[in-house]
CHARMM internal coordinates of N, CA and C (Angstrom, degrees):
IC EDIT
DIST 1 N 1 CA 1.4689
DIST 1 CA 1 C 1.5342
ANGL 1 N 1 CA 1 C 109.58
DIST 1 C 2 N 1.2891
ANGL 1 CA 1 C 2 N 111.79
DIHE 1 N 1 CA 1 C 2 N 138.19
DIST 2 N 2 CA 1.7905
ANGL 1 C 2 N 2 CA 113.11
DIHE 1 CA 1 C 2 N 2 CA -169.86
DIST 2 CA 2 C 1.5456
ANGL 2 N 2 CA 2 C 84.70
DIHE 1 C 2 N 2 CA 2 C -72.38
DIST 2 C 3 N 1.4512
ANGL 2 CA 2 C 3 N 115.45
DIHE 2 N 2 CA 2 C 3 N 169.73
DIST 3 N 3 CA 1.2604
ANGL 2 C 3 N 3 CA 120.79
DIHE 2 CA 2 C 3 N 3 CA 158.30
DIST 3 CA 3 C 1.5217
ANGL 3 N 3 CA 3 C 113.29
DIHE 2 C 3 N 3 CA 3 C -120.28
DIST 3 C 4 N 1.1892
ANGL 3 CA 3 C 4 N 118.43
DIHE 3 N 3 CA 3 C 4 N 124.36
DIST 4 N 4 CA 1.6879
ANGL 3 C 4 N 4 CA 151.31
DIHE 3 CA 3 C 4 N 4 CA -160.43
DIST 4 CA 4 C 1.8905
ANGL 4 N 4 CA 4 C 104.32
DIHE 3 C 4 N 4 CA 4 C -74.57
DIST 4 C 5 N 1.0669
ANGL 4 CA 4 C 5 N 134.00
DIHE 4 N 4 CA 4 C 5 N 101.46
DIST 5 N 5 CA 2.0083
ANGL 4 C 5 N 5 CA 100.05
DIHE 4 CA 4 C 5 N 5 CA 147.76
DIST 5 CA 5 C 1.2585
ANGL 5 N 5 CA 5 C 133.12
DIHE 4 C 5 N 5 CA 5 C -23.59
DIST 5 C 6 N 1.4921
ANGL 5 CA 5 C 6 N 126.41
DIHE 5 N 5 CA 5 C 6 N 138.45
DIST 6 N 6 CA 0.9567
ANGL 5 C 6 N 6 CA 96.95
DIHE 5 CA 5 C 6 N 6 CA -147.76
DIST 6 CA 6 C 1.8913
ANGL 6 N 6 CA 6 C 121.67
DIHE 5 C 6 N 6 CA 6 C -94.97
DIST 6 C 7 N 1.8900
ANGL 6 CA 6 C 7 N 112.59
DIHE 6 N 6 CA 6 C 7 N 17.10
DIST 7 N 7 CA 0.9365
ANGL 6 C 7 N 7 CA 116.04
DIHE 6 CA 6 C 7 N 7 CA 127.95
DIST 7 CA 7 C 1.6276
ANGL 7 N 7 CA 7 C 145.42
DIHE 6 C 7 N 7 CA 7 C -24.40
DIST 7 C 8 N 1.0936
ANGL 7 CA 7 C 8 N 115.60
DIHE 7 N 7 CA 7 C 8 N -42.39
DIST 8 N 8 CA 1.3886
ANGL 7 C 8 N 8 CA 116.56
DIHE 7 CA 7 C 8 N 8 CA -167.62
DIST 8 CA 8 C 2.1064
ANGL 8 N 8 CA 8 C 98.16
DIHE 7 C 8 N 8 CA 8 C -94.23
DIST 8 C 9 N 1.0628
ANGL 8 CA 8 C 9 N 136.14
DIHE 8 N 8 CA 8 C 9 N -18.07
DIST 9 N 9 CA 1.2292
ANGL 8 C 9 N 9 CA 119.30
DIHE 8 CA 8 C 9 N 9 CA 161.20
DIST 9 CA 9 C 1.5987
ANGL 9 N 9 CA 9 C 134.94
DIHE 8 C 9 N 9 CA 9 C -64.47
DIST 9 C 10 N 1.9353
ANGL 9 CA 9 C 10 N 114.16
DIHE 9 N 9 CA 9 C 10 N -38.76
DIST 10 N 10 CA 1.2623
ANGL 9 C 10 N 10 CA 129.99
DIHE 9 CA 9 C 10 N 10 CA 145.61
DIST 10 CA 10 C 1.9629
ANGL 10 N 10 CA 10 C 122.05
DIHE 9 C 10 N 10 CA 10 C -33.34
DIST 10 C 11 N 1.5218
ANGL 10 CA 10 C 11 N 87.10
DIHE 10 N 10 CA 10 C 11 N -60.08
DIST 11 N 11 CA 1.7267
ANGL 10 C 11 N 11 CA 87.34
DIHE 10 CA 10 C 11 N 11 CA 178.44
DIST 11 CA 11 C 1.1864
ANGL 11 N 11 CA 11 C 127.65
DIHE 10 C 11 N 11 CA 11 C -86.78
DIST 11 C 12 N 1.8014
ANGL 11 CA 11 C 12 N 123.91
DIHE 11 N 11 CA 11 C 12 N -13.24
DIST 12 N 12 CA 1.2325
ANGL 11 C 12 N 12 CA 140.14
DIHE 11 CA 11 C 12 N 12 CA -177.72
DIST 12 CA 12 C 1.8657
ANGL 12 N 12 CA 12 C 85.42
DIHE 11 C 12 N 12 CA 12 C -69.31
DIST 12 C 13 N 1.3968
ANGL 12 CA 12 C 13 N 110.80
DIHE 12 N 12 CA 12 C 13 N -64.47
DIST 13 N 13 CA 1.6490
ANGL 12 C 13 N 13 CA 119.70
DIHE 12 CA 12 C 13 N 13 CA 176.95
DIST 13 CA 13 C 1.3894
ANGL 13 N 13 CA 13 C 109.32
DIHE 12 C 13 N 13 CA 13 C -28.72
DIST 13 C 14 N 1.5878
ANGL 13 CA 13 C 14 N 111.05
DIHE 13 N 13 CA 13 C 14 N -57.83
DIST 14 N 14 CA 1.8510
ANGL 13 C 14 N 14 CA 108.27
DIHE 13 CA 13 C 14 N 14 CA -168.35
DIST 14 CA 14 C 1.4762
ANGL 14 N 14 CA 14 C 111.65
DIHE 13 C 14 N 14 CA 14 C -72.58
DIST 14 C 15 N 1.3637
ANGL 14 CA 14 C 15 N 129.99
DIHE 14 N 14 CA 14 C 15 N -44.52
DIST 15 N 15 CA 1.4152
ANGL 14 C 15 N 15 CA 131.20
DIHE 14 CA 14 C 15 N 15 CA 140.16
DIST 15 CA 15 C 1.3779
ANGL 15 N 15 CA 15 C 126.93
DIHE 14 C 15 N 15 CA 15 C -13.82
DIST 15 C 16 N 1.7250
ANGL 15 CA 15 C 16 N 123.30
DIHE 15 N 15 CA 15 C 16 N -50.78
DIST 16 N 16 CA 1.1199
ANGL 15 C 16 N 16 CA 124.05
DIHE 15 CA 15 C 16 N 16 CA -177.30
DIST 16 CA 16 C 1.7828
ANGL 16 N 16 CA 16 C 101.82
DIHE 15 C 16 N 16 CA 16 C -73.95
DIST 16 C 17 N 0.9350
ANGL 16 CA 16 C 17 N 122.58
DIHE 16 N 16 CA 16 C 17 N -67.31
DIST 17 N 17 CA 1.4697
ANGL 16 C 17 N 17 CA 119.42
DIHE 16 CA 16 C 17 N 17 CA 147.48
DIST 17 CA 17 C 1.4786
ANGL 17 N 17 CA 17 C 133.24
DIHE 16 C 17 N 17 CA 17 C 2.34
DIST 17 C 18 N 1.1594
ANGL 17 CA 17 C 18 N 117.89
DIHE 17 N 17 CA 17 C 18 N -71.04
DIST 18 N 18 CA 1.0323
ANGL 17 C 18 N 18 CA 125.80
DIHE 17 CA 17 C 18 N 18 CA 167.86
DIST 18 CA 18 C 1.5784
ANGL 18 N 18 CA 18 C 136.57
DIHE 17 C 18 N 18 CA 18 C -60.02
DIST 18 C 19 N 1.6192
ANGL 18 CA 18 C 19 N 91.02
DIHE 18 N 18 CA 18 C 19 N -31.10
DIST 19 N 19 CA 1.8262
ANGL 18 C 19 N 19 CA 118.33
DIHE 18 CA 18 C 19 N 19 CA 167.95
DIST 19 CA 19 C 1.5226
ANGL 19 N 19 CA 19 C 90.50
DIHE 18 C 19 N 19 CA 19 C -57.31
DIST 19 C 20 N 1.5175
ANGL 19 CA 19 C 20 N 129.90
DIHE 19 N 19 CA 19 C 20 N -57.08
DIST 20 N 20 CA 1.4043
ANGL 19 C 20 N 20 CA 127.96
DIHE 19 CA 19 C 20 N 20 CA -121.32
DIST 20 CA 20 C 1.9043
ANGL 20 N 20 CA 20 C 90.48
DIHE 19 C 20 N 20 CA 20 C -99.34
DIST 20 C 21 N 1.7315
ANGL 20 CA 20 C 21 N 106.34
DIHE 20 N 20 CA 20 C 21 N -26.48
DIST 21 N 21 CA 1.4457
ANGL 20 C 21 N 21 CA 100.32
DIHE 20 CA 20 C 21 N 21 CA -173.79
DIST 21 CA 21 C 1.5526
ANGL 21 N 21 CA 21 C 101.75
DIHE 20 C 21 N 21 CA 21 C -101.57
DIST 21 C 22 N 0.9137
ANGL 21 CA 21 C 22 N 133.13
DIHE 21 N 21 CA 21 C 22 N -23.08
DIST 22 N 22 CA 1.5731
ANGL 21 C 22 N 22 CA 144.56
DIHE 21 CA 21 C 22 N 22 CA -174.94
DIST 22 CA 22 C 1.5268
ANGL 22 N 22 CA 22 C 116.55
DIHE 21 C 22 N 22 CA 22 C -19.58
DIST 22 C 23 N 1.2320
ANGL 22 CA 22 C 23 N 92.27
DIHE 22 N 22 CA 22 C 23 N -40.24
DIST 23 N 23 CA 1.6878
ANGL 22 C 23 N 23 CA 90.47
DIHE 22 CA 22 C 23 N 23 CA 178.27
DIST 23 CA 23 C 1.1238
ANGL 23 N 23 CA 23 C 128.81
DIHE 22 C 23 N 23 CA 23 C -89.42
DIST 23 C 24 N 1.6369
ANGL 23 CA 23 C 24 N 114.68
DIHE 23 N 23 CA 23 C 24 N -1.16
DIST 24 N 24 CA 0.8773
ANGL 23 C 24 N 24 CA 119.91
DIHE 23 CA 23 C 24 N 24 CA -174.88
DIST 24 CA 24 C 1.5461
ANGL 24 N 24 CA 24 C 107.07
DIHE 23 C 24 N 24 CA 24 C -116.45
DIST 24 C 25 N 1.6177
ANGL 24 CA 24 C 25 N 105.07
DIHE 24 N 24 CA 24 C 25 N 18.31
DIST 25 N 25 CA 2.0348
ANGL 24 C 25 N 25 CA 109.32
DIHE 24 CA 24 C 25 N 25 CA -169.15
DIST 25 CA 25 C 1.5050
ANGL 25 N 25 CA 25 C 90.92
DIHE 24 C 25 N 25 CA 25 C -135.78
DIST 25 C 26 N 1.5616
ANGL 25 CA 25 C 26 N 92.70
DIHE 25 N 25 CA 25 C 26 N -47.23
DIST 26 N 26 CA 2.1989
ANGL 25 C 26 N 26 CA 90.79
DIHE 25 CA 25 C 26 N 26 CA -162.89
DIST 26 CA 26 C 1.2813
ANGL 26 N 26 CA 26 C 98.00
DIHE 25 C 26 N 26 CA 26 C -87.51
DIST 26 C 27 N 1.1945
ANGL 26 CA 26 C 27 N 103.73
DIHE 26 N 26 CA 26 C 27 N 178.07
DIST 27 N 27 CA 1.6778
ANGL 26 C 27 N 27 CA 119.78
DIHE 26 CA 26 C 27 N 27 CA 175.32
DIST 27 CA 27 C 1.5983
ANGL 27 N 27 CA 27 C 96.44
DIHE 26 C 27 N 27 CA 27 C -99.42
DIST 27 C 28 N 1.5534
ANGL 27 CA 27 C 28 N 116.90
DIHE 27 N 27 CA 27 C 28 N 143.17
DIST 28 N 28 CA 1.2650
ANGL 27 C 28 N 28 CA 109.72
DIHE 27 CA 27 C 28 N 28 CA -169.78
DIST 28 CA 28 C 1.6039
ANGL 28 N 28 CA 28 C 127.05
DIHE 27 C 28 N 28 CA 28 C -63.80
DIST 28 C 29 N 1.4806
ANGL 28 CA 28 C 29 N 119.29
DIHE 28 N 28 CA 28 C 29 N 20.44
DIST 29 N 29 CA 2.1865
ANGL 28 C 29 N 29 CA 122.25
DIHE 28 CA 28 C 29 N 29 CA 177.79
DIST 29 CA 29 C 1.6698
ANGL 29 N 29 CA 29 C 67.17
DIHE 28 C 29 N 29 CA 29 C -97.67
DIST 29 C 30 N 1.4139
ANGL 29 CA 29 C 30 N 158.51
DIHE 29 N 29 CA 29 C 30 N -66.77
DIST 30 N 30 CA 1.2939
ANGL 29 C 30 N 30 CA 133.73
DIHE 29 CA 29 C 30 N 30 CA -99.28
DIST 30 CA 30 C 1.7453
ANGL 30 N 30 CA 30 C 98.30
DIHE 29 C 30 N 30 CA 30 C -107.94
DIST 30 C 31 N 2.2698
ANGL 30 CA 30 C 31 N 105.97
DIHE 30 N 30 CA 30 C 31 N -44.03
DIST 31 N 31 CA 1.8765
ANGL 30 C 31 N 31 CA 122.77
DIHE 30 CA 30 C 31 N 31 CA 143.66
DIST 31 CA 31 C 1.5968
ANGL 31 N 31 CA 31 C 91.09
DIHE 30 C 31 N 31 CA 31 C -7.83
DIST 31 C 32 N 1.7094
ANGL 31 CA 31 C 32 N 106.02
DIHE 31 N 31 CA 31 C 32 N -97.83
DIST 32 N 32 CA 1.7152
ANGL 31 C 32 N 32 CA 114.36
DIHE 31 CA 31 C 32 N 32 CA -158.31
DIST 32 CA 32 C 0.8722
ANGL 32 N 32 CA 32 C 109.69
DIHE 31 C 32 N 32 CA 32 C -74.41
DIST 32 C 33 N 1.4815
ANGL 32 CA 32 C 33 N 152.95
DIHE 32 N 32 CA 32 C 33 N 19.73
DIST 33 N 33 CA 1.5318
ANGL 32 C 33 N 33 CA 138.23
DIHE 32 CA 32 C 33 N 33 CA 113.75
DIST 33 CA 33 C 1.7434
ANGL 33 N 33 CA 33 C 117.80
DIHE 32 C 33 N 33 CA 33 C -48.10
DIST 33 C 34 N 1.1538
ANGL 33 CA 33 C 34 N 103.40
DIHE 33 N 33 CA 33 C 34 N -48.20
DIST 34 N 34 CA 1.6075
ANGL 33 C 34 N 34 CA 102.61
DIHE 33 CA 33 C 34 N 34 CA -162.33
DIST 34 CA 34 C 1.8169
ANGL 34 N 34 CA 34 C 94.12
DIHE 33 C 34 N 34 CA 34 C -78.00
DIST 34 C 35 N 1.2954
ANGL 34 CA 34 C 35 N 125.97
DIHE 34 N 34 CA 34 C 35 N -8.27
DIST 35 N 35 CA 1.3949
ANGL 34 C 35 N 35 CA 114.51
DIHE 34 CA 34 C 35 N 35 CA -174.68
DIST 35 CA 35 C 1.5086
ANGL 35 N 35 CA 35 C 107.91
DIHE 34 C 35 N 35 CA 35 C -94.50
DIST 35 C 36 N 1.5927
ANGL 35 CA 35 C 36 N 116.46
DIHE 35 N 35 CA 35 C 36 N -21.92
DIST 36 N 36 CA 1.2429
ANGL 35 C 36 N 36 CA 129.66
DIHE 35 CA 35 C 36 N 36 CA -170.50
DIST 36 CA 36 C 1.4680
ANGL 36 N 36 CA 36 C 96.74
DIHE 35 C 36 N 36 CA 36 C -77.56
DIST 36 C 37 N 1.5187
ANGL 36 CA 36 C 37 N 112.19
DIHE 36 N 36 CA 36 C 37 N -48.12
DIST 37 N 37 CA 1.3591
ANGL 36 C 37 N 37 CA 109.14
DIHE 36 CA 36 C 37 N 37 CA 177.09
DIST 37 CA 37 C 1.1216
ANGL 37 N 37 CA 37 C 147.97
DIHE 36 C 37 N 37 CA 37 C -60.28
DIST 37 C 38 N 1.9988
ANGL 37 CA 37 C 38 N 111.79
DIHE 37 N 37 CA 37 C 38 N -23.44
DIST 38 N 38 CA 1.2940
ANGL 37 C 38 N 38 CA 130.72
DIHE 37 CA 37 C 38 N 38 CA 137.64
DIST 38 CA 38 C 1.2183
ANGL 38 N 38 CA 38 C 131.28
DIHE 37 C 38 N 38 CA 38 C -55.26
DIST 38 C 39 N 1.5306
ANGL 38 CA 38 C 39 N 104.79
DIHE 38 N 38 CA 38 C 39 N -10.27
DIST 39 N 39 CA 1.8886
ANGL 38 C 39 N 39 CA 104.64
DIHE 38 CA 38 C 39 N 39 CA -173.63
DIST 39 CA 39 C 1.2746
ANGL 39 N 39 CA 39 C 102.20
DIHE 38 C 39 N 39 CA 39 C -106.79
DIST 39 C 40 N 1.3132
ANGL 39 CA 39 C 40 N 131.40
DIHE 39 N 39 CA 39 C 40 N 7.70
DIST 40 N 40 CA 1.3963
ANGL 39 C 40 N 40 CA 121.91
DIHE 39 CA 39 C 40 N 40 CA 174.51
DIST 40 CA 40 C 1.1320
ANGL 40 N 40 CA 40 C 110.99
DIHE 39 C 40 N 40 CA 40 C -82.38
END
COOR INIT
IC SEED 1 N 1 CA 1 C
IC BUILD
């Protein structure tokens, strides 16, 4: 496992979040931004 700063576990978390509620907050261009952004 790479090891992260420890920034990027907090926001990797709110990201995952956002993937999981997205469709039910964003409009679907902003959904497949936030999923693209978890998949990088």
């Amino acid at each position: 496992m790479p090891r992260y700063p420890w920034f990027f576990a907090p926001l990797n978390h709110i990201i995952m979040l956002f993937s999981n509620y997205c469709s039910a907050i964003f409009p679907c261009v902003l959904c497949a931004f936030q999923i693209h952004i978890c998949n990088l």
